[in-house]
N, C-alpha and C positions, 0 to 999 in steps of 0.2 A: 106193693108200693104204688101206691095212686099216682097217675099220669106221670109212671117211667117211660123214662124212654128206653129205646133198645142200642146194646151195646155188640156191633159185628167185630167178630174174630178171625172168619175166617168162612171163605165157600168151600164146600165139598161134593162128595157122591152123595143120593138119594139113600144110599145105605147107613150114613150116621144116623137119620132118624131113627134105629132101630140099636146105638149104641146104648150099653148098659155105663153111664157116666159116675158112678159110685161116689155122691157125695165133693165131684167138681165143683169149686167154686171162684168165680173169676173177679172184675173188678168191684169194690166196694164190701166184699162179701157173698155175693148173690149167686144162687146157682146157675149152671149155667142147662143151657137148652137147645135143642134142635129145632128147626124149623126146615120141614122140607117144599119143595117148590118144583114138580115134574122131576127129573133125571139128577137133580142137585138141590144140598141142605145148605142151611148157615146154620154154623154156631154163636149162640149169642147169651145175651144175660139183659137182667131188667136195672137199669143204674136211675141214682137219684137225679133229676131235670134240674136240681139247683146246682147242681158239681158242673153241669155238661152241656147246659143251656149257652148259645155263641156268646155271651160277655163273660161269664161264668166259666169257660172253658178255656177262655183267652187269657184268663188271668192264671188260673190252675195251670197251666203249661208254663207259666214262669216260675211256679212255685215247686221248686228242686224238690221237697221231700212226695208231694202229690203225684208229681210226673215221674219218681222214681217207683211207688209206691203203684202207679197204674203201669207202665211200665212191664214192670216184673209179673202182677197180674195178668197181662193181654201174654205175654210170652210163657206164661205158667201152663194156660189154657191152650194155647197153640200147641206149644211142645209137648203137653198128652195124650192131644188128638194127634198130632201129626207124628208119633214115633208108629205108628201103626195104621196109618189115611192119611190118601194123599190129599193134602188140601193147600189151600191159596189162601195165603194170611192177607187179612184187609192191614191199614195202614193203623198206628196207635188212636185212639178214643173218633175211628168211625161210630157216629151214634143215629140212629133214624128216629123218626114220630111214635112209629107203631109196628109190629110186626106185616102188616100189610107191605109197610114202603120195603121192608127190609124183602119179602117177596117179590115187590114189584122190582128191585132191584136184579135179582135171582131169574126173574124173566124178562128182562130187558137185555143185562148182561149174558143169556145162557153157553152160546158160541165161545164167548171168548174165555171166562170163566172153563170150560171144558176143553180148551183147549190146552188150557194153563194146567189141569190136571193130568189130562193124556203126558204131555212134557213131561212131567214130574214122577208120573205112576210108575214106582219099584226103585225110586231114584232116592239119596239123599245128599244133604248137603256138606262141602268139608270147607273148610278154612285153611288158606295156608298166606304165613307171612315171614317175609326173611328179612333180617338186620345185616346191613354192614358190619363183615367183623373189626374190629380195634386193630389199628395198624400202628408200629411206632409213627412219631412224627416226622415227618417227608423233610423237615426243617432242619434236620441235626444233620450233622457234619462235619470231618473236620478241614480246617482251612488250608487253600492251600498254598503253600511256603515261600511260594513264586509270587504272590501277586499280594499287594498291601491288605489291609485289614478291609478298605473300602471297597475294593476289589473284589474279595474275597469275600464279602458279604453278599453282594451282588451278583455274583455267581451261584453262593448256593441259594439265595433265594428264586433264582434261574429254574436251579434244579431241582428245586422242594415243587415250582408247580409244574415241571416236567412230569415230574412221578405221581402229583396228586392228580394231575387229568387223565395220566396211563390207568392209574391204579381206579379211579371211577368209567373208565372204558370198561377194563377187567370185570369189574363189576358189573357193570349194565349187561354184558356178554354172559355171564354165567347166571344171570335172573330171567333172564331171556330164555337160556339154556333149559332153565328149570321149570319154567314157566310153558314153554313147548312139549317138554316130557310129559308134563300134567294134565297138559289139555289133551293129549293122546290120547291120557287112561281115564279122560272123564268123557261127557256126553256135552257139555256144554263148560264155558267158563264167564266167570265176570272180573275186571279188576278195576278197583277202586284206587282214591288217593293214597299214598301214607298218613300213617297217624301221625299226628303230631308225640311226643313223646311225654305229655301230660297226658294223653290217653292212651299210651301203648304200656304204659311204666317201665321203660327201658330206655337207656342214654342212646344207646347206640340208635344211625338211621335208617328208617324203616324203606327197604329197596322195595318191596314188594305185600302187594294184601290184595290178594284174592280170592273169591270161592269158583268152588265147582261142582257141578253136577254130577254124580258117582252113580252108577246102577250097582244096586247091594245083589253082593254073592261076589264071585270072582272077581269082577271089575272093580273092589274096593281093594281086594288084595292086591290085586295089580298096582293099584293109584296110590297105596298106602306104600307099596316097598318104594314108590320113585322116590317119595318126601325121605323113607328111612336109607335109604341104602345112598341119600344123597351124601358127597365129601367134600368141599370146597374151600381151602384158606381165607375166601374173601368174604363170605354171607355163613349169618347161624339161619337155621330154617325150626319153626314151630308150625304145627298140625292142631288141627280144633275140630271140634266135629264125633259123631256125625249131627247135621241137625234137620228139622224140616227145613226145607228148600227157600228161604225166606227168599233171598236172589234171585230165584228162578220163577217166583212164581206170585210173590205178590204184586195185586191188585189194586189200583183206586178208582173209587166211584167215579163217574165222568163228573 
């Protein structure tokens, strides 16, 4: 492809250079390749300059089926290399000039980039998120006989938010609960917002989305029985994973 540019996926050990990539190919179609640079490689591919070029790019990132479409590409690529090396995902359509920059970048960063691996080496990533579970409505009731209708409305609207703020106390206290157990059995954690529920595809509200750091062997069993062996009336909890350590250990160029 005449004046590609280069497409970074990901830093790693000096040892990918020597992986056998069997016909990988990442975004646009293109195979993808190692590039090594002292004690650390990049994974990368050669993509077209008219897709990825800064006006070119700017507009492609608004266009839903592209950005979906490179996307899944950059994560197709990561998640092959990374179920077996440990590596540090660049951020989606990092692209450089030439394979030089993409080097110079590889000796500029090499500290921190190697730092980010040490972290990471024997580690992987889980996903955990819990829903508030469905409770009747705090609002029903029935009146009571002593006091008029107006009265009696006003009371139990009294007591629908007595029990809606006990019942989100509860709540916070048992996410917290579960969230402390987890961080136990991992090495590290991160927690992010809630989803909104156009991205979670569940009604119910999302109390809790976090990942964490796991060291595989024992310590997954461990981290895995908190999430199963967890019992709670007031939160459902879902487990995802394992993945490369996207959390833990991605990278942006300065």
């Amino acid at each position: 492809m005449a004046d590609a540019l280069v497409y970074l996926y990901a830093i790693g050990d000096a040892a990918l250079a020597s992986l056998i990539l069997g016909g990988l190919v990442g975004v646009g179609g293109a195979p993808v390749r190692v590039l090594a640079s002292g004690r650390l490689a990049a994974v990368v591919s050669s993509v077209d300059p008219q897709q990825f070029r800064e006006e070119s790019l700017r507009r492609n990132l608004e266009n839903l089926p592209w950005l979906t479409a490179t996307a899944r590409a950059h994560h197709r690529v990561v998640d092959a290399i990374g179920r077996d090396h440990p590596i540090a995902p660049l951020r989606l359509a990092t692209v450089y000039l030439d394979d030089e920059k993409v080097r110079a970048l590889i000796d500029a960063q090499e500290e921190a980039f190697a730092a980010a691996l040490d972290r990471i080496r024997g580690r992987q990533e889980w996903g955990v998120k819990a829903f508030a579970a469905a409770h009747p409505d705090p609002d029903q009731g029935d009146d009571d006989s002593a006091l008029g209708p107006g009265a009696a409305y006003l009371l139990r609207r009294r007591d629908a938010r007595e029990r809606a703020s006990r019942l989100r106390r509860e709540v916070q206290e048992v996410v917290e609960d579960l969230h402390q157990g987890l961080a136990a059995a991992s090495s590290a954690s991160r927690r992010y917002p809630p989803q909104d529920p156009s991205l979670s595809g569940r009604r119910e509200d999302m109390v809790l989305n976090a990942a964490y750091l796991v060291e595989v062997g024992g310590s997954t069993e461990a981290f895995t029985d908190v999430v199963n062996s967890w019992r709670s009336p007031h939160i459902q909890v879902t487990l995802t994973g394992p993945w490369p350590p996207y959390s833990f250990a991605a990278l942006e160029e300065p």
